[in-house]
CHARMM internal coordinates of N, CA and C (Angstrom, degrees):
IC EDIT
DIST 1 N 1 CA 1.4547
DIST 1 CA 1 C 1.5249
ANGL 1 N 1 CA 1 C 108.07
DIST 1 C 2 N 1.2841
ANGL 1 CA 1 C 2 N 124.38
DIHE 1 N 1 CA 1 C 2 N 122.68
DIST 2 N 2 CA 1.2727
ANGL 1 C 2 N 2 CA 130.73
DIHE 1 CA 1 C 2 N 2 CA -164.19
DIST 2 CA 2 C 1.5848
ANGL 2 N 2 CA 2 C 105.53
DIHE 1 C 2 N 2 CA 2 C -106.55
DIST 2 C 3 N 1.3181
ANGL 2 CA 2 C 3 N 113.70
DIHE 2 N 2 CA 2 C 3 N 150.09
DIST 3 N 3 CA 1.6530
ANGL 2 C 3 N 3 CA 116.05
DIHE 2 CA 2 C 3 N 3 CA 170.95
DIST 3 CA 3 C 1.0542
ANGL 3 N 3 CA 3 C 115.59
DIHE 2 C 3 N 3 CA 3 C -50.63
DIST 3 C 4 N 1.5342
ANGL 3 CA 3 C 4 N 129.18
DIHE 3 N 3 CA 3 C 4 N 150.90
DIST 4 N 4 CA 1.4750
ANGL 3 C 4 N 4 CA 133.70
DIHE 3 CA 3 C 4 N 4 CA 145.39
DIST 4 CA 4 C 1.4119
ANGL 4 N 4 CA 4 C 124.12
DIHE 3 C 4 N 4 CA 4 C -28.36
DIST 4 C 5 N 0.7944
ANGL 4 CA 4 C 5 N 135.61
DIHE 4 N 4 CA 4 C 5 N 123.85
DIST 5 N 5 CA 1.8536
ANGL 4 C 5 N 5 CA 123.97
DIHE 4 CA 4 C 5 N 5 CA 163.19
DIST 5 CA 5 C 1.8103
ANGL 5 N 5 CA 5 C 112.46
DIHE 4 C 5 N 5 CA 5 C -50.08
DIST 5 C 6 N 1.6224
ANGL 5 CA 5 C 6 N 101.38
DIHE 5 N 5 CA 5 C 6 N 142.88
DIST 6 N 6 CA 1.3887
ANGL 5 C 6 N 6 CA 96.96
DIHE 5 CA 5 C 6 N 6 CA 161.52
DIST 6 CA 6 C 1.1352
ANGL 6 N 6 CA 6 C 139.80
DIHE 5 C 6 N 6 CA 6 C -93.62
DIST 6 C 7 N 1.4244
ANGL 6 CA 6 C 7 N 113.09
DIHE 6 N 6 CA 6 C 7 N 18.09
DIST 7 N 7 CA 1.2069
ANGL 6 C 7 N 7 CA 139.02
DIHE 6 CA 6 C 7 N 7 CA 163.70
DIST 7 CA 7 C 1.5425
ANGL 7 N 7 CA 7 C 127.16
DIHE 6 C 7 N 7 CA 7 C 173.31
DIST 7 C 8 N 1.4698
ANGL 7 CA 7 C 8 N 102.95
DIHE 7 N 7 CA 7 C 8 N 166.51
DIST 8 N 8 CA 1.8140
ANGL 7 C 8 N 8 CA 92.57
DIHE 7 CA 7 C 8 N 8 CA -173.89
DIST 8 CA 8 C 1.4430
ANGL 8 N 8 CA 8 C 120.63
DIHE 7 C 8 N 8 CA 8 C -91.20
DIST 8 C 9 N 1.2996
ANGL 8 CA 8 C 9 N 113.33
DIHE 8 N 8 CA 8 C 9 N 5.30
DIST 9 N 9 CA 1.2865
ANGL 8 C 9 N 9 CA 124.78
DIHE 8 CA 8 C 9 N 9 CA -173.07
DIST 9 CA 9 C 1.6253
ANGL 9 N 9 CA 9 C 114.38
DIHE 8 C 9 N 9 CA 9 C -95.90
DIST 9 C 10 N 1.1865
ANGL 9 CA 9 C 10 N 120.66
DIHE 9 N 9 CA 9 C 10 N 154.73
DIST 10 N 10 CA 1.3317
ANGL 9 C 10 N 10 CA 102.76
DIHE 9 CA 9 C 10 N 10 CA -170.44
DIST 10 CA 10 C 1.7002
ANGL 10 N 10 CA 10 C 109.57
DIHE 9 C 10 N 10 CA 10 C -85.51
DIST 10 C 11 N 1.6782
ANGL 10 CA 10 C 11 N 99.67
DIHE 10 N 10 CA 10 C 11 N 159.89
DIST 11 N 11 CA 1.2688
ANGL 10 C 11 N 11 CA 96.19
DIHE 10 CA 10 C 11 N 11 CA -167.96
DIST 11 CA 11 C 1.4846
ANGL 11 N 11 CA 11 C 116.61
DIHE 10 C 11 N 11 CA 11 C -108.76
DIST 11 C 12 N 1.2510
ANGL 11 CA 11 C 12 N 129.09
DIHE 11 N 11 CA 11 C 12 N -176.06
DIST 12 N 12 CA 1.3553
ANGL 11 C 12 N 12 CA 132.05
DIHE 11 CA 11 C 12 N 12 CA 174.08
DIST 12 CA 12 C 1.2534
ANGL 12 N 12 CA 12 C 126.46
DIHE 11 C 12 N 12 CA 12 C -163.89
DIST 12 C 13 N 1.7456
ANGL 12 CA 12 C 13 N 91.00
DIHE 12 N 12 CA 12 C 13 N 122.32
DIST 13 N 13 CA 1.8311
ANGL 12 C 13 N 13 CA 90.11
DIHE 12 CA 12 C 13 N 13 CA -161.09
DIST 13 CA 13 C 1.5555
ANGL 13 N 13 CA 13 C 113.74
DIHE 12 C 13 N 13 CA 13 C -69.55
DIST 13 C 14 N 1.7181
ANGL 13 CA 13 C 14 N 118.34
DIHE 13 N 13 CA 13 C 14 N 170.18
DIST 14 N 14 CA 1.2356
ANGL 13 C 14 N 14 CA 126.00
DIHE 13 CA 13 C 14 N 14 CA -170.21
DIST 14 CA 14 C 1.6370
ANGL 14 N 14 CA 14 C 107.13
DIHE 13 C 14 N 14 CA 14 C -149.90
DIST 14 C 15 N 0.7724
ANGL 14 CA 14 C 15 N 134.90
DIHE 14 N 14 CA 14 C 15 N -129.11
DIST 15 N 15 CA 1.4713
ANGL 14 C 15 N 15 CA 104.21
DIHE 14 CA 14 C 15 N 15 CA -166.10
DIST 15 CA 15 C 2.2889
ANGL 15 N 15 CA 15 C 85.68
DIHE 14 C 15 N 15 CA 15 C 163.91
DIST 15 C 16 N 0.8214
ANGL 15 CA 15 C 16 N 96.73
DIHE 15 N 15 CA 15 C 16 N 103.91
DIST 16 N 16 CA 1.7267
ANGL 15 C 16 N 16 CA 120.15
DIHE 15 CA 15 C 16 N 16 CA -171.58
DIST 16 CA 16 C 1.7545
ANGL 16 N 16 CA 16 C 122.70
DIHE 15 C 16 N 16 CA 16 C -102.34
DIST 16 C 17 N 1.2053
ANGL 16 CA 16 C 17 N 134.88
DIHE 16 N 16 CA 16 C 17 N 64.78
DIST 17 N 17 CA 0.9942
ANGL 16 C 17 N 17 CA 100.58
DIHE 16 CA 16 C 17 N 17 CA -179.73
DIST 17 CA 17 C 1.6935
ANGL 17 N 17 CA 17 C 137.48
DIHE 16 C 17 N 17 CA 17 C -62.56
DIST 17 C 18 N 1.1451
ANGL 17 CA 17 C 18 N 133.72
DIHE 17 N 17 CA 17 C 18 N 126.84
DIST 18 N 18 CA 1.2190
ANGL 17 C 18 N 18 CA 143.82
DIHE 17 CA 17 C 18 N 18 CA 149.49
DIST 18 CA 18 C 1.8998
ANGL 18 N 18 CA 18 C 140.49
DIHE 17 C 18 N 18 CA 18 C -59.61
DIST 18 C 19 N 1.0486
ANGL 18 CA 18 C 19 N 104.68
DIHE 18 N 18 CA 18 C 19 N 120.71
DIST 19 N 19 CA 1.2124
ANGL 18 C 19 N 19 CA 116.29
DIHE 18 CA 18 C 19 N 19 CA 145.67
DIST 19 CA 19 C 2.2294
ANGL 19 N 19 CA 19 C 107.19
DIHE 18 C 19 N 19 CA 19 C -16.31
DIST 19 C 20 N 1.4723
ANGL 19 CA 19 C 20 N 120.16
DIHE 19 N 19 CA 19 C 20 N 125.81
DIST 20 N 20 CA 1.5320
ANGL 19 C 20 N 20 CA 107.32
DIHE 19 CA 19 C 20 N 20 CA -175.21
DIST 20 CA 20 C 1.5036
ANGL 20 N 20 CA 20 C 99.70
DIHE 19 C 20 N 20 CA 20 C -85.23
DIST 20 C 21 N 1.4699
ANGL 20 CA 20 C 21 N 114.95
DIHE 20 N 20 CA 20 C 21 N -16.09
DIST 21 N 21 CA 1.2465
ANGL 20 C 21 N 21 CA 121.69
DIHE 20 CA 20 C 21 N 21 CA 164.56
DIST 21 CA 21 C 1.8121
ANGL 21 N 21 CA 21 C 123.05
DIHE 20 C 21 N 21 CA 21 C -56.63
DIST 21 C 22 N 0.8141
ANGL 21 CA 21 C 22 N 89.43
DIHE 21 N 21 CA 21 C 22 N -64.98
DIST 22 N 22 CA 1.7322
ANGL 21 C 22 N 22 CA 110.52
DIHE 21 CA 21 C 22 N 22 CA 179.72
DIST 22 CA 22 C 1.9703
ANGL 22 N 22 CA 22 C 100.99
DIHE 21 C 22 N 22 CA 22 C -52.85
DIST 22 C 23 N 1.3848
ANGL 22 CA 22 C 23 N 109.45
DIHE 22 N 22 CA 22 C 23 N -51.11
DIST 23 N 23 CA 1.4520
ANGL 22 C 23 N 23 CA 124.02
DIHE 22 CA 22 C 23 N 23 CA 177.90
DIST 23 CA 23 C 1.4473
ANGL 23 N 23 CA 23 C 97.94
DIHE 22 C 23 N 23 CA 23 C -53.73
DIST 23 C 24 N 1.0732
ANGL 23 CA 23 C 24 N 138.13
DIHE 23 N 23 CA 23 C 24 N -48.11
DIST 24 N 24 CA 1.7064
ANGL 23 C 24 N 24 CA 129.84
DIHE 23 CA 23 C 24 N 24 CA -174.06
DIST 24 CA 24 C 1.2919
ANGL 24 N 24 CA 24 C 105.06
DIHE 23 C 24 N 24 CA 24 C -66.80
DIST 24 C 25 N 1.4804
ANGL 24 CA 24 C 25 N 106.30
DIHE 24 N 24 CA 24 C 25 N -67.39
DIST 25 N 25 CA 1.5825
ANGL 24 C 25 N 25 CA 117.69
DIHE 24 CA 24 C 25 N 25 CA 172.99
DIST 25 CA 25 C 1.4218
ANGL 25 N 25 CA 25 C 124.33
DIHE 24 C 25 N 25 CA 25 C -29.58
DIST 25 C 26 N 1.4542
ANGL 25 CA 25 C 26 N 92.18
DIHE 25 N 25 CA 25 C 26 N -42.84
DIST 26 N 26 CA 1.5667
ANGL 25 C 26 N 26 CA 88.75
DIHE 25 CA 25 C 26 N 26 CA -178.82
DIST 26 CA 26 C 1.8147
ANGL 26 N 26 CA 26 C 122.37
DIHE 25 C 26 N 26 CA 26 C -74.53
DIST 26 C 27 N 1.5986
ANGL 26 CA 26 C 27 N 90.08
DIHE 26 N 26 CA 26 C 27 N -35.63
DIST 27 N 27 CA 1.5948
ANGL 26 C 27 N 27 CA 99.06
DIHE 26 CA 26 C 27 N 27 CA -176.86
DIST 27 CA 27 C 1.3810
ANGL 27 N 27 CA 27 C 101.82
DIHE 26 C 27 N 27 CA 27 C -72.45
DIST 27 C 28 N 1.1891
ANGL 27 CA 27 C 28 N 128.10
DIHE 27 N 27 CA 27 C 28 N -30.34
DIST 28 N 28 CA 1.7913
ANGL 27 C 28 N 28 CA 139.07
DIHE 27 CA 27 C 28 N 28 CA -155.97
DIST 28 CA 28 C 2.2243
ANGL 28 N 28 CA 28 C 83.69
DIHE 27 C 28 N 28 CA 28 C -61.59
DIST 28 C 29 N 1.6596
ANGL 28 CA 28 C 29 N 93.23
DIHE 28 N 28 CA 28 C 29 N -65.34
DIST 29 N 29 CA 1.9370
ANGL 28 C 29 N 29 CA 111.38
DIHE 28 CA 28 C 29 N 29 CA -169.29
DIST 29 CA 29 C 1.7543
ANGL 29 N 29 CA 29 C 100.66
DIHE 28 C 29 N 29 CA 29 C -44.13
DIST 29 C 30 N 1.5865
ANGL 29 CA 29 C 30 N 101.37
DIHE 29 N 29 CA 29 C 30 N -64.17
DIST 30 N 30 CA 1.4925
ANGL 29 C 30 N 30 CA 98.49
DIHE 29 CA 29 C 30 N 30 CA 156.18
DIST 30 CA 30 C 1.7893
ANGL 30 N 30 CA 30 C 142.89
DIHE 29 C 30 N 30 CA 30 C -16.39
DIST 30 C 31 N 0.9922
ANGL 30 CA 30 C 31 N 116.02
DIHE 30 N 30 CA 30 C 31 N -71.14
DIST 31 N 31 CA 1.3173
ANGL 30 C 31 N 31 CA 138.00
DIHE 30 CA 30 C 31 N 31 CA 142.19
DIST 31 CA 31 C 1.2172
ANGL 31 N 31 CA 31 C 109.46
DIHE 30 C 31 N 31 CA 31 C -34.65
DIST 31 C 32 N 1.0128
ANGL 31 CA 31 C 32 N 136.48
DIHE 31 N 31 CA 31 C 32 N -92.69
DIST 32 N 32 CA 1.4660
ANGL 31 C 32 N 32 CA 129.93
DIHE 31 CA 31 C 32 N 32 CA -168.45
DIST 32 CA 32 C 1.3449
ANGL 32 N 32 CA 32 C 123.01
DIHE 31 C 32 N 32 CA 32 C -59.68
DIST 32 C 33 N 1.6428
ANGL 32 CA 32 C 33 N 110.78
DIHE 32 N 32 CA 32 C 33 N -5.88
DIST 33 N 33 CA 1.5171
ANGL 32 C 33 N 33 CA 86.97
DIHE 32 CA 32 C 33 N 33 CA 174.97
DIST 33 CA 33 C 1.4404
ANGL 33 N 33 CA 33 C 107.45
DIHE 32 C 33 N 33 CA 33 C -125.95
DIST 33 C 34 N 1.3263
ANGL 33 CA 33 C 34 N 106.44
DIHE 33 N 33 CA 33 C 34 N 13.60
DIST 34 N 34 CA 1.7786
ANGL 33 C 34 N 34 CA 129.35
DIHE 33 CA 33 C 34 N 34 CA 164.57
DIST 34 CA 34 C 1.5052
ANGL 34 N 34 CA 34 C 95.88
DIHE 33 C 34 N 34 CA 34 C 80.40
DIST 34 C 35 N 1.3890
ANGL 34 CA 34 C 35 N 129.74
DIHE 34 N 34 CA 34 C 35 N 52.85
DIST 35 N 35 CA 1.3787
ANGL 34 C 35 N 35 CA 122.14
DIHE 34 CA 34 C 35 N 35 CA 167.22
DIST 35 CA 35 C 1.6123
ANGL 35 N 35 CA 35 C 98.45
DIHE 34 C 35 N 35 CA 35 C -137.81
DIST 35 C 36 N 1.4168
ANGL 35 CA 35 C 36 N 97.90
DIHE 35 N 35 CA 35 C 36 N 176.75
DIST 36 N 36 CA 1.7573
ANGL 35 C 36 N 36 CA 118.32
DIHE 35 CA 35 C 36 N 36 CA -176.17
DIST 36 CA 36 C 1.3577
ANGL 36 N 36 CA 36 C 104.47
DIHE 35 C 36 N 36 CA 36 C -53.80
DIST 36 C 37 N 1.4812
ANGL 36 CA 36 C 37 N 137.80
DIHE 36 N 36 CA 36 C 37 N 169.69
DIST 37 N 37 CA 1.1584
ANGL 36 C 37 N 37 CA 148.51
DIHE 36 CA 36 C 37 N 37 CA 132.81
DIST 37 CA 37 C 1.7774
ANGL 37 N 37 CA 37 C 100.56
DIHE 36 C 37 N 37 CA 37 C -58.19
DIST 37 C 38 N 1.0907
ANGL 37 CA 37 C 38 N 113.95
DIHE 37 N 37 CA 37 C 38 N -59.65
DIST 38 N 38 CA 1.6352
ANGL 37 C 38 N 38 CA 112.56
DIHE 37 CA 37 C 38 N 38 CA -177.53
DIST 38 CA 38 C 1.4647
ANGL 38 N 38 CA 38 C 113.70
DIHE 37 C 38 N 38 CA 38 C -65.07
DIST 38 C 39 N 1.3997
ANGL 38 CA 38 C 39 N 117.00
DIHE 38 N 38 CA 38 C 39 N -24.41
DIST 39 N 39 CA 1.6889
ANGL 38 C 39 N 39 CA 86.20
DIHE 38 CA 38 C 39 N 39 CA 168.51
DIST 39 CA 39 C 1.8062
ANGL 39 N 39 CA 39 C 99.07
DIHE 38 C 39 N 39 CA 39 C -91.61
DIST 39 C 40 N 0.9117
ANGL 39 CA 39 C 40 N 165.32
DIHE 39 N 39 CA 39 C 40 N 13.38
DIST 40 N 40 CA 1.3487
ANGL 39 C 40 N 40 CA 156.97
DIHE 39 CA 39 C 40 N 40 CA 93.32
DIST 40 CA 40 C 1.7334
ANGL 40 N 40 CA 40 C 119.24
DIHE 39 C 40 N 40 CA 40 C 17.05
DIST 40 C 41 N 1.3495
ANGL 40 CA 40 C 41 N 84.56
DIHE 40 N 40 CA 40 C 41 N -70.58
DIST 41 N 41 CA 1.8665
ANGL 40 C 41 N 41 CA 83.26
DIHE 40 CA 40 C 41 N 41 CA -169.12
DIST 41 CA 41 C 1.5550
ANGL 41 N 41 CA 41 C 86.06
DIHE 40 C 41 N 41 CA 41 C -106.81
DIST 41 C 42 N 1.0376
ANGL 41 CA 41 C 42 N 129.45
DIHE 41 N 41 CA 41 C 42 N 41.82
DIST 42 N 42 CA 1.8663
ANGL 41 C 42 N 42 CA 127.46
DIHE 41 CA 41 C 42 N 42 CA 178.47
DIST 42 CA 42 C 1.9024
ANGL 42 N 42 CA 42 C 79.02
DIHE 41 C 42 N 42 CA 42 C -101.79
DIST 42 C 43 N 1.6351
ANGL 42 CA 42 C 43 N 96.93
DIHE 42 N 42 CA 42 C 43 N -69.43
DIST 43 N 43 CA 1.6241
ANGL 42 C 43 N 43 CA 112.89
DIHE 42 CA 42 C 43 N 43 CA -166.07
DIST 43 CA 43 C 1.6811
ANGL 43 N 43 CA 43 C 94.75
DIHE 42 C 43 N 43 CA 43 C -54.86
DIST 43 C 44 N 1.2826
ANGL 43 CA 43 C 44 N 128.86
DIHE 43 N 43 CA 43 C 44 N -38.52
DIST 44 N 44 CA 1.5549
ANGL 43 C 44 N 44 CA 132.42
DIHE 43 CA 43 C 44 N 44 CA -152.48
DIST 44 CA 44 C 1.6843
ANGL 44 N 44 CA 44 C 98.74
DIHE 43 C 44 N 44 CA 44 C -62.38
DIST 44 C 45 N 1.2977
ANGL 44 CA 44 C 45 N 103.67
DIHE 44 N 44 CA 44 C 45 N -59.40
DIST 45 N 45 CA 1.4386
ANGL 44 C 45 N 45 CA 122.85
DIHE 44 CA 44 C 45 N 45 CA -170.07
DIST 45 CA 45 C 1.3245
ANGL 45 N 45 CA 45 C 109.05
DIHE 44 C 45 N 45 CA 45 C -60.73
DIST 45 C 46 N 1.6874
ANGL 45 CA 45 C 46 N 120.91
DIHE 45 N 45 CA 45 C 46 N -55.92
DIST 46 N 46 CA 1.5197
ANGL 45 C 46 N 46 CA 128.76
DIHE 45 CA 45 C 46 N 46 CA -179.67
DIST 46 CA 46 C 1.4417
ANGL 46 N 46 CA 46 C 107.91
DIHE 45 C 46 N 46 CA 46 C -48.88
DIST 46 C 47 N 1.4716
ANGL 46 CA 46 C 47 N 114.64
DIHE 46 N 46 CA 46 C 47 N -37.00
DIST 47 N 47 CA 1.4063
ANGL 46 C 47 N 47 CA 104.58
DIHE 46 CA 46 C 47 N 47 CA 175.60
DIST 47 CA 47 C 1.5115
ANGL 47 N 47 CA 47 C 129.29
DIHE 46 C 47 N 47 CA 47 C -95.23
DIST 47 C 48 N 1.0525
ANGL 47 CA 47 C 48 N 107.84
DIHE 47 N 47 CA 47 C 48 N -11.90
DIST 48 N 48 CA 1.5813
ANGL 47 C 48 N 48 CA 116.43
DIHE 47 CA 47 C 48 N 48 CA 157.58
DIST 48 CA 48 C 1.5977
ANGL 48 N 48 CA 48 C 113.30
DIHE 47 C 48 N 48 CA 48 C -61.56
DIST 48 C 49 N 0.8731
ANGL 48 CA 48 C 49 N 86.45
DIHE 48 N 48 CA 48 C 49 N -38.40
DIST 49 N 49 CA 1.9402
ANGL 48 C 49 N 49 CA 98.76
DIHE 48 CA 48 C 49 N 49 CA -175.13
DIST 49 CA 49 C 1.6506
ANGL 49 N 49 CA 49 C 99.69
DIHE 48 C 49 N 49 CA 49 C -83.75
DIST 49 C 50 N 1.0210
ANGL 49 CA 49 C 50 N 134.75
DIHE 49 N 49 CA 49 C 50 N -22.94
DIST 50 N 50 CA 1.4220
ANGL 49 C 50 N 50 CA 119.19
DIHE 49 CA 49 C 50 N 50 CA 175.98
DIST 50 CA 50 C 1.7018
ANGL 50 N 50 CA 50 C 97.78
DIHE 49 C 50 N 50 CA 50 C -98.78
DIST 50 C 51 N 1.1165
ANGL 50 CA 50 C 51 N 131.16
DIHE 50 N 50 CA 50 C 51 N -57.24
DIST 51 N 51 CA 1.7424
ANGL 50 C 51 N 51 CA 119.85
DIHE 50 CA 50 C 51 N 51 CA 162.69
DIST 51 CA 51 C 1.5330
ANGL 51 N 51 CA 51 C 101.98
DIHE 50 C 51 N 51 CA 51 C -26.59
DIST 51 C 52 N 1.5487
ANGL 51 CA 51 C 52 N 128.79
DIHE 51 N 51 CA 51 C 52 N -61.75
DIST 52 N 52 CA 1.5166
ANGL 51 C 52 N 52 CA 119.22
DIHE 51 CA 51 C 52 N 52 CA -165.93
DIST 52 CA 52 C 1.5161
ANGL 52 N 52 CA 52 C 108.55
DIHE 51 C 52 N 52 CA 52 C -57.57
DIST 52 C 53 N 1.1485
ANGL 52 CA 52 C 53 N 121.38
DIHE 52 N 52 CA 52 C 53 N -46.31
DIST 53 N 53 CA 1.5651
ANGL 52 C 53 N 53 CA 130.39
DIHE 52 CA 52 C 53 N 53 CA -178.24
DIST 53 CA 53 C 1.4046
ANGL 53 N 53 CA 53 C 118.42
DIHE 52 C 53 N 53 CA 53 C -55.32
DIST 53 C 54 N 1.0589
ANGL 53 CA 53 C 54 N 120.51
DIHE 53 N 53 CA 53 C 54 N -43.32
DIST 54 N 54 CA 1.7865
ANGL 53 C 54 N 54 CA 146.34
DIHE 53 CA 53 C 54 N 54 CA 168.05
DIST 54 CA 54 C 1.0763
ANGL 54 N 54 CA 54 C 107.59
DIHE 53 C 54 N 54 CA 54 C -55.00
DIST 54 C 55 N 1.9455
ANGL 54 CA 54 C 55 N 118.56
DIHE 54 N 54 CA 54 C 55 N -52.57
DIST 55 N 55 CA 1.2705
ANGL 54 C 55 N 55 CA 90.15
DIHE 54 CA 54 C 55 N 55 CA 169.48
DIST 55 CA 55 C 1.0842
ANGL 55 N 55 CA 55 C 140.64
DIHE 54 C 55 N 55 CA 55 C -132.04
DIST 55 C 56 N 1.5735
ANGL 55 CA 55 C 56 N 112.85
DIHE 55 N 55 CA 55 C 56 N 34.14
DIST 56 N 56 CA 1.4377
ANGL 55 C 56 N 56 CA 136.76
DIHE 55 CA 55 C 56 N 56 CA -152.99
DIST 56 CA 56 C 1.6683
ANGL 56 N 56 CA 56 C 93.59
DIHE 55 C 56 N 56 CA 56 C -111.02
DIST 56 C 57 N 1.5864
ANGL 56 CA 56 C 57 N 131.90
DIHE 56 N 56 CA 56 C 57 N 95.08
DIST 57 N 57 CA 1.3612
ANGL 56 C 57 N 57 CA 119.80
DIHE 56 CA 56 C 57 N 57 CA -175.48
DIST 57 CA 57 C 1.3336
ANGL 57 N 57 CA 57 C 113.37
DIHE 56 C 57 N 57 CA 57 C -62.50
DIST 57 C 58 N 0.9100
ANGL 57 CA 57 C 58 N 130.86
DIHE 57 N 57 CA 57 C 58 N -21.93
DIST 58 N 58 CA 1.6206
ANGL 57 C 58 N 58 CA 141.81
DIHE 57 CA 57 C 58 N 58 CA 161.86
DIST 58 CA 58 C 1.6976
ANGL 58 N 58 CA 58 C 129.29
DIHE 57 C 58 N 58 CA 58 C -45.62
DIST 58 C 59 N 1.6068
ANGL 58 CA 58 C 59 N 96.99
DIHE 58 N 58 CA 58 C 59 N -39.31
DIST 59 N 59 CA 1.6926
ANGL 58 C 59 N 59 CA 109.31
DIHE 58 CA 58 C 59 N 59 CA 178.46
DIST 59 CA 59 C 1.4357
ANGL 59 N 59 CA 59 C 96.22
DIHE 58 C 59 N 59 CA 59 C -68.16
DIST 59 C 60 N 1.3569
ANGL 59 CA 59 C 60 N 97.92
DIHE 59 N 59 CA 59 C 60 N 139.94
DIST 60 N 60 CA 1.6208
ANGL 59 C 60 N 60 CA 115.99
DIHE 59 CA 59 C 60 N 60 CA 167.40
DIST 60 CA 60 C 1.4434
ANGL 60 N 60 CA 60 C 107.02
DIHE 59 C 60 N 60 CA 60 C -114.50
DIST 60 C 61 N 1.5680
ANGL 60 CA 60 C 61 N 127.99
DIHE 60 N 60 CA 60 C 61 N -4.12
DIST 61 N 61 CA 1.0862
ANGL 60 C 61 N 61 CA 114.72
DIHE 60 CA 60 C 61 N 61 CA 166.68
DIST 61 CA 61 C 2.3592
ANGL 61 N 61 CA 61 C 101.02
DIHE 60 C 61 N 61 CA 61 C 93.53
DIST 61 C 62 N 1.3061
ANGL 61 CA 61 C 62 N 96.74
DIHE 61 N 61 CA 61 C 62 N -23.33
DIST 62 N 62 CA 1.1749
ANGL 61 C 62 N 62 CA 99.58
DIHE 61 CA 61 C 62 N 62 CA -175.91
DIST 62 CA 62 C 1.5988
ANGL 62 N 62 CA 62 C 111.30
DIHE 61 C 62 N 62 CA 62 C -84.85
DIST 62 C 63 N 1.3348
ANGL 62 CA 62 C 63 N 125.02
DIHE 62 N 62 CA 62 C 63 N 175.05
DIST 63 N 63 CA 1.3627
ANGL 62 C 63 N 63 CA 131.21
DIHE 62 CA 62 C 63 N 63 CA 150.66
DIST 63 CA 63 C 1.3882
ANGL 63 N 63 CA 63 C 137.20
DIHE 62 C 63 N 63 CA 63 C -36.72
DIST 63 C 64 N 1.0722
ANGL 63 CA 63 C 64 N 154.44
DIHE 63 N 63 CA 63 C 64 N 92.45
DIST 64 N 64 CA 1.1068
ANGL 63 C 64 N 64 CA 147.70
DIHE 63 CA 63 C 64 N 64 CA 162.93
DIST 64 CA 64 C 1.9146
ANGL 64 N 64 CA 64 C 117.58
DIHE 63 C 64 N 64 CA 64 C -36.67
END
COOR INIT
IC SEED 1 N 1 CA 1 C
IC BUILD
Protein backbone atom coordinates (compact mmCIF):
# COMPACT_ATOMS: atom_id res chain seq x y z
CA UNK A 1 0.00 0.00 0.00
CA UNK A 2 1.69 3.08 -1.17
CA UNK A 3 1.32 6.82 0.10
CA UNK A 4 -0.99 9.34 -1.27
CA UNK A 5 0.71 11.70 -3.69
CA UNK A 6 1.59 15.22 -2.62
CA UNK A 7 0.28 16.54 -5.38
CA UNK A 8 -1.07 16.10 -8.92
CA UNK A 9 1.29 18.10 -10.62
CA UNK A 10 4.47 16.90 -11.61
CA UNK A 11 7.28 17.14 -9.37
CA UNK A 12 10.94 18.05 -9.28
CA UNK A 13 13.54 17.13 -7.09
CA UNK A 14 15.90 19.82 -5.38
CA UNK A 15 18.37 19.14 -3.08
CA UNK A 16 18.22 21.36 0.52
CA UNK A 17 20.75 21.48 2.84
CA UNK A 18 19.71 21.12 6.48
CA UNK A 19 20.55 21.82 9.79
CA UNK A 20 21.71 17.61 11.09
CA UNK A 21 19.53 18.70 13.82
CA UNK A 22 16.47 19.68 11.96
CA UNK A 23 17.32 16.37 9.56
CA UNK A 24 16.55 13.99 12.63
CA UNK A 25 13.72 16.08 13.74
CA UNK A 26 12.31 16.04 10.72
CA UNK A 27 12.59 12.26 9.96
CA UNK A 28 11.94 11.48 13.88
CA UNK A 29 7.93 13.85 13.11
CA UNK A 30 7.98 11.76 9.94
CA UNK A 31 8.05 8.53 11.60
CA UNK A 32 5.70 9.11 14.05
CA UNK A 33 3.04 10.22 12.17
CA UNK A 34 3.57 7.58 9.27
CA UNK A 35 4.13 10.13 6.44
CA UNK A 36 7.10 11.22 4.00
CA UNK A 37 9.81 13.56 5.08
CA UNK A 38 8.87 15.22 1.60
CA UNK A 39 5.39 15.72 2.14
CA UNK A 40 6.59 17.56 5.45
CA UNK A 41 8.48 20.36 3.96
CA UNK A 42 6.16 19.94 0.55
CA UNK A 43 3.09 21.21 3.09
CA UNK A 44 5.94 23.29 5.26
CA UNK A 45 7.04 25.44 2.37
CA UNK A 46 3.44 25.78 0.55
CA UNK A 47 2.44 27.34 3.64
CA UNK A 48 5.11 29.60 4.35
CA UNK A 49 4.73 30.79 0.90
CA UNK A 50 1.05 31.47 1.15
CA UNK A 51 1.52 33.27 4.86
CA UNK A 52 4.45 35.29 2.82
CA UNK A 53 1.99 36.31 0.04
CA UNK A 54 -0.86 37.34 2.54
CA UNK A 55 1.29 39.38 4.01
CA UNK A 56 4.01 40.74 2.09
CA UNK A 57 2.15 43.79 -0.03
CA UNK A 58 4.85 43.46 -2.45
CA UNK A 59 4.29 39.56 -3.41
CA UNK A 60 2.54 39.26 -6.59
CA UNK A 61 2.48 35.68 -6.27
CA UNK A 62 4.55 35.67 -9.61
CA UNK A 63 8.21 34.70 -10.41
CA UNK A 64 10.92 36.71 -9.59
Amino acid sequence: MGRTPVSSEPRVATAVRLPQSLHVRLHAVADQRDVSANRIVTKAIAEYLDRLERFDPLADGGES
